[in-house]
C-alpha positions in Angstrom: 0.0 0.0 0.0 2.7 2.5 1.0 4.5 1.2 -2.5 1.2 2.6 -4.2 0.5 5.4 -2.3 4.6 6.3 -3.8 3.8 5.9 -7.1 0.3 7.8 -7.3 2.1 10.8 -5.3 5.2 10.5 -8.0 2.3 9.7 -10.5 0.6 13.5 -9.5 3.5 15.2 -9.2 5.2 14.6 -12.4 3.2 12.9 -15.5 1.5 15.6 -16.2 4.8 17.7 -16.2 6.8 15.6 -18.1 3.5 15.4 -21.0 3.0 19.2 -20.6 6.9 19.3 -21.8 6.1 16.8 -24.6 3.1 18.3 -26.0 5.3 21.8 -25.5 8.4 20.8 -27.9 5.7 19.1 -30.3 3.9 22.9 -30.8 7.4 24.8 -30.8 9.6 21.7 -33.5 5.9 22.6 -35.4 6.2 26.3 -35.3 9.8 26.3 -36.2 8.5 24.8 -39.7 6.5 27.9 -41.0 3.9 25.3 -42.4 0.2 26.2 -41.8 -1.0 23.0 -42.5 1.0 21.7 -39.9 0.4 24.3 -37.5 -3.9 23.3 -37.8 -2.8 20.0 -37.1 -0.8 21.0 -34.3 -3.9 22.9 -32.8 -6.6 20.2 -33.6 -4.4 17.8 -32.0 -4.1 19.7 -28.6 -7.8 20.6 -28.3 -8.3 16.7 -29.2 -6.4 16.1 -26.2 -8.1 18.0 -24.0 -11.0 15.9 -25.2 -9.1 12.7 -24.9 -8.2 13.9 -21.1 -11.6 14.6 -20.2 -13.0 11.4 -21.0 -10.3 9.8 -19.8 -10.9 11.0 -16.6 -14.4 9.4 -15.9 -13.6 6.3 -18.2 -10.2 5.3 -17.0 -10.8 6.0 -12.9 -14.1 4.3 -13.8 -14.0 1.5 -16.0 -17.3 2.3 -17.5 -17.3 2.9 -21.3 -19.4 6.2 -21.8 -20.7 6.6 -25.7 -22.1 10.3 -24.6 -19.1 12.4 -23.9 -19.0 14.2 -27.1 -23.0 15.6 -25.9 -20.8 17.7 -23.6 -18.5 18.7 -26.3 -21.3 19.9 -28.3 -22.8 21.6 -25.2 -20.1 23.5 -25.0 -19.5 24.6 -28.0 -23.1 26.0 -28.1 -23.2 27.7 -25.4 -19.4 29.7 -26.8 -21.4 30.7 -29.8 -24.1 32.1 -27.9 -21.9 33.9 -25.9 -19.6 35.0 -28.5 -21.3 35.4 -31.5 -22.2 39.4 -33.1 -25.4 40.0 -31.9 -26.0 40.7 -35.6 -25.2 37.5 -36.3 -27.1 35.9 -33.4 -29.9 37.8 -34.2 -30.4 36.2 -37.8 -28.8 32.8 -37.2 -30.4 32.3 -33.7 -33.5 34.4 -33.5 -35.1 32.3 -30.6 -32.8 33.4 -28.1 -33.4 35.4 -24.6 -32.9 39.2 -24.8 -29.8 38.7 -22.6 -28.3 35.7 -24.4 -28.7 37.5 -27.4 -27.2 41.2 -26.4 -23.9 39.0 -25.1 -20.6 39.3 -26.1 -18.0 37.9 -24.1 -13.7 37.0 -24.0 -13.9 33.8 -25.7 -11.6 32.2 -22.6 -14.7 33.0 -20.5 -17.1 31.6 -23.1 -15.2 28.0 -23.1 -15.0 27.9 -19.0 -18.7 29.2 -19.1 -19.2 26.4 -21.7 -17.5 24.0 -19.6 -19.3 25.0 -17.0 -22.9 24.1 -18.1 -21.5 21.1 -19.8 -20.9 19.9 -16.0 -24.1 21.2 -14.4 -25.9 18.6 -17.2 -23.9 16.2 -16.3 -24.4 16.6 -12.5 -28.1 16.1 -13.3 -27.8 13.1 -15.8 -25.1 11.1 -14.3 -27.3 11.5 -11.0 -30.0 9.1 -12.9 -27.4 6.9 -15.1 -24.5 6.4 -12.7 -27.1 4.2 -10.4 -26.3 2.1 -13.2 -23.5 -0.4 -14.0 -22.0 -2.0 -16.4 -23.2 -2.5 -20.3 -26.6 -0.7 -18.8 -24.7 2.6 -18.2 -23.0 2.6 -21.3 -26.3 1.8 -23.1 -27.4 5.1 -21.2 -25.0 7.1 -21.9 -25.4 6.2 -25.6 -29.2 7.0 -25.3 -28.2 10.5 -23.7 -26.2 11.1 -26.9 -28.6 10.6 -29.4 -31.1 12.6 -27.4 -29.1 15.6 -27.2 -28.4 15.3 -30.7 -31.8 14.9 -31.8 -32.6 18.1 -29.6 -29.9 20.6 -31.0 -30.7 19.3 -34.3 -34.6 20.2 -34.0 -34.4 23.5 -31.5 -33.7 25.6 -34.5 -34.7 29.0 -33.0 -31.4 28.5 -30.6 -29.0 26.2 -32.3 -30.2 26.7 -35.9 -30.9 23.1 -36.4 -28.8 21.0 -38.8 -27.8 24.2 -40.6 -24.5 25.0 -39.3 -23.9 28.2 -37.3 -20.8 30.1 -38.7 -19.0 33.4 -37.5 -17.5 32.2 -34.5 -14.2 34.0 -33.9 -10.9 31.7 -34.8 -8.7 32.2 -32.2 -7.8 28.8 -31.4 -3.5 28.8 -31.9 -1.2 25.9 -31.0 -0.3 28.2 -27.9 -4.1 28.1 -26.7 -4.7 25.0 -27.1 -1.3 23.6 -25.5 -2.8 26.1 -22.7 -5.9 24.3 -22.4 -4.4 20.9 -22.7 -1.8 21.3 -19.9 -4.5 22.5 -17.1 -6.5 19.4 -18.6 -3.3 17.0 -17.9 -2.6 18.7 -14.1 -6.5 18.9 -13.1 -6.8 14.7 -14.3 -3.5 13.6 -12.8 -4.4 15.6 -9.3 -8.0 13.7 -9.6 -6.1 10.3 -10.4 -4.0 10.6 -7.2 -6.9 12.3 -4.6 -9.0 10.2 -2.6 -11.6 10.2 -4.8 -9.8 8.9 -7.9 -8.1 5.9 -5.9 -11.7 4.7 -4.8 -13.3 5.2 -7.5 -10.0 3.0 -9.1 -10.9 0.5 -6.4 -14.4 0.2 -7.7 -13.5 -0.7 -10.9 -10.9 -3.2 -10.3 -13.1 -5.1 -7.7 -16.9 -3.2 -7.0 -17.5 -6.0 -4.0 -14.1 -5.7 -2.3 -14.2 -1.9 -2.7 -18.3 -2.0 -1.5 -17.3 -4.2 1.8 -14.2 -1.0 2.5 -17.1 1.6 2.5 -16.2 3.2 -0.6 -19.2 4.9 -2.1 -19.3 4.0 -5.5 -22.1 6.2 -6.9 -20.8 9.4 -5.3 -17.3 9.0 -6.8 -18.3 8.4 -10.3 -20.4 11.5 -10.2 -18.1 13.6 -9.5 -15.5 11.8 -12.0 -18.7 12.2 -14.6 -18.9 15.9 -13.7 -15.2 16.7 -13.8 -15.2 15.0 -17.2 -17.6 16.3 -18.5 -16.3 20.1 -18.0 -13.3 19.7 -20.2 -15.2 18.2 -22.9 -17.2 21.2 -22.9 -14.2 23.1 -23.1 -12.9 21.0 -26.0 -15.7 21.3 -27.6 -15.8 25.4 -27.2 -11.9 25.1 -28.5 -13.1 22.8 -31.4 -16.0 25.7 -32.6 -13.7 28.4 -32.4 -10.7 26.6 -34.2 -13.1 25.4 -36.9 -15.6 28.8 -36.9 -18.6 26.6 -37.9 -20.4 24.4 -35.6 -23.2 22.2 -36.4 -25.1 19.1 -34.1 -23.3 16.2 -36.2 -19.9 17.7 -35.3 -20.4 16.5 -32.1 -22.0 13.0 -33.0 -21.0 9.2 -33.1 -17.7 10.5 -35.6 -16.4 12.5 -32.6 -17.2 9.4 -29.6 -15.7 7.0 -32.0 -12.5 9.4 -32.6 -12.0 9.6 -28.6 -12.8 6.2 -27.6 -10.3 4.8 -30.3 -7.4 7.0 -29.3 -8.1 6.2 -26.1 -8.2 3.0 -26.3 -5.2 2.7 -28.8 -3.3 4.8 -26.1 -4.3 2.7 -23.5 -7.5 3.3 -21.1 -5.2 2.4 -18.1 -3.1 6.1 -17.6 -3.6 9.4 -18.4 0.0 8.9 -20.5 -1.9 6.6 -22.7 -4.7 9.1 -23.3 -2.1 11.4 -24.3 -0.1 8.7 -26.3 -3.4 7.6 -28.4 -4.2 11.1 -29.6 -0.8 11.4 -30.7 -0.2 8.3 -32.7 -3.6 8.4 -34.1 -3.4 12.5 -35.2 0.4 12.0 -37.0 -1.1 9.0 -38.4 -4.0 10.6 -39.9 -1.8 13.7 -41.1 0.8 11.5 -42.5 -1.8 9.3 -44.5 -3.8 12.4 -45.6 -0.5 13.8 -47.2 0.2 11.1 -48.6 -3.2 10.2 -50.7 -2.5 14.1 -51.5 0.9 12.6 -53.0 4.6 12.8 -52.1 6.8 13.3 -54.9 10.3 11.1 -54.3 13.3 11.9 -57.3 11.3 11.7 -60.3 8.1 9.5 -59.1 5.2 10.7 -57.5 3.8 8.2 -55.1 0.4 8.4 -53.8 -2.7 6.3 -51.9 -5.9 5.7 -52.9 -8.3 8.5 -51.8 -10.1 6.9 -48.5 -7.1 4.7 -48.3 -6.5 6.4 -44.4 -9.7 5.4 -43.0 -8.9 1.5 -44.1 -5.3 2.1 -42.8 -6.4 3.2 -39.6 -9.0 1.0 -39.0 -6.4 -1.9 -40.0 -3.5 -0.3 -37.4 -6.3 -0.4 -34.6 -7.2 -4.1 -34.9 -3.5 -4.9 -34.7 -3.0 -3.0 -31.4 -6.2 -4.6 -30.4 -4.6 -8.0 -30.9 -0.9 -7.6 -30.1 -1.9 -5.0 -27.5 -5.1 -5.0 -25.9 -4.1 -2.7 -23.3 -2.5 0.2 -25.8 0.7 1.3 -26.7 1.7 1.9 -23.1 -0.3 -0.5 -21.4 -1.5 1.1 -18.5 1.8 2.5 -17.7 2.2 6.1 -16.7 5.2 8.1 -18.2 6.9 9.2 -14.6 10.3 10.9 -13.1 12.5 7.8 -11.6 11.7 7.8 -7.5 15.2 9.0 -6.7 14.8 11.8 -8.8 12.1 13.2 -6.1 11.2 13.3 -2.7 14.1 12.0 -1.7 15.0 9.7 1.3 11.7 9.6 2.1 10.2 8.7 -1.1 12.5 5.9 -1.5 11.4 4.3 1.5 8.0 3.8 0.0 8.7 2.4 -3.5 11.2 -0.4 -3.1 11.4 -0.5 -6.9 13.5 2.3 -6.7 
């Protein structure tokens, strides 16, 4: 136990340090190239982590598969362009909003915490009714909560303009913003990991009896993973509208749940390193492939894939980890400072490994 209570305090202290200087050198080796394309893929890629981070944080601590994450996402990113948006353009793109909605105009950093924000106050009251739940069941629930939002925002045209997409939202989404975003998403899920809260709700999903007999309230520590979660996938979802422009309800659909739960999963749903590794591998995979059906010239031949040739590529690479590794590239391992190299004395004393 002491051994454990080490590594989690190591685990808290330093993964999300050592991934914040990671994902740092990846934006500035990308900004050093001058090459816009690369630069989107730079941002996309950090507000996809931010994504990946916030799922993680209910799904890995939980063990329950949730199909209704990206409803948060496109929460948020609603409630940034109502919030954000001209009131000239609100008023012909969203004509069924309150006077006061409509008359707003707020920072945009405001706009994705206040998007967060509600994004977590939904998910307060839904997880209250589908965390009593376990199991296939909640995941079933989750999925239903999904489709329902979607079905909503796609029908409520007076406020979300229904399937017609809602443009004008301000670009401001850089690298550097979304690195920003990112690294408070990496230090809030590794302080969660390694709090009380996030080692019984651990216990709970490697053993729900042995963890019920201890006194460990299940219910009440998935909620509050479910909430936490669910806050920075509204904010990834406000990052995604303003890096894009153009929202509309299918952004935010079974593409986008698919995308996270693969990386995730391809990363490895055991750490918070793993969520980090997955949306890494799978984004420079996907940007590699795409330039590639676009063609690379090499001496005097020009050598490209088939259009659609990433999506069979990918899915192909996916079922091989699946096989070869079923619990992602870094199985469960978290990417962590050697013991000696903090605390000291004292730290060694409680991880023997060291």
């Amino acid at each position: 136990m002491l051994r454990q209570h080490g590594i989690r305090r190591r685990m808290a202290a330093t993964t999300p340090l050592i991934l914040a200087v990671l994902l740092l050198a990846f934006v500035i080796a990308v900004s050093l190239t001058h090459d816009r394309a690369l630069a989107r893929m730079a941002a996309e890629t950090l507000i996809r982590v931010t994504l990946v981070v916030g799922f993680w944080i209910f799904v890995g601590n939980s063990g329950v598969v949730s199909f209704g994450h990206a409803a948060f996402a496109c929460l948020g990113a609603y409630v940034s362009a109502w919030t954000t948006l001209k009131p000239a353009m609100k008023a012909t793109l969203l004509p069924g909003l309150p006077d006061w909605l409509a008359a707003a105009e707020w920072p945009v950093a405001a706009a994705a915490v206040a998007g967060g924000g509600v994004a977590a106050l939904v998910a307060l009251a839904t997880g209250a009714a589908i965390l009593r739940l376990s199991g296939i069941a909640a995941s079933i629930a989750t999925f239903a909560f999904l489709a329902m939002v979607n079905t909503i925002w796609s029908n409520w045209t007076p406020m979300t303009g229904g399937t017609s997409s809602v443009v004008g939202l301000e670009r401001y989404v850089t690298p550097w913003a979304a690195l920003a975003w990112a690294v408070v998403a990496l230090a809030v899920a590794a302080a969660y990991g390694a709090s009380a809260s996030g080692l019984a709700l651990r216990a709970t999903r490697e053993d729900e009896v042995a963890a019920a007999a201890s006194g460990i309230d299940r219910y009440r520590h998935r909620l509050l993973a479910y909430t936490l979660s669910a806050f920075f996938c509204g904010v990834g979802g406000a990052l995604t509208g303003h890096f894009i422009g153009v929202i509309n309800p299918d952004s935010f659909y079974l593409s986008l749940t698919f995308l996270m739960l693969a990386m995730l999963v391809v990363g490895g749903i055991g750490s918070l390193s793993g969520a980090v590794a997955g949306v890494m591998a799978l984004s420079l995979a996907v940007e590699l492939l795409v330039r590639m059906e676009k063609g690379v010239t090499l001496g005097v031949t020009t050598f490209a894939l088939p259009p659609g040739s990433q999506e069979i590529i990918i899915a192909v690479a996916m079922i091989l980890v699946l096989i070869f590794r079923p619990a992602g590239l870094l199985a469960g391992r978290e990417i962590m400072l050697p013991a000696r190299w903090v605390g000291g004395r004292a730290d060694r004393t409680t991880d023997p490994t060291s």
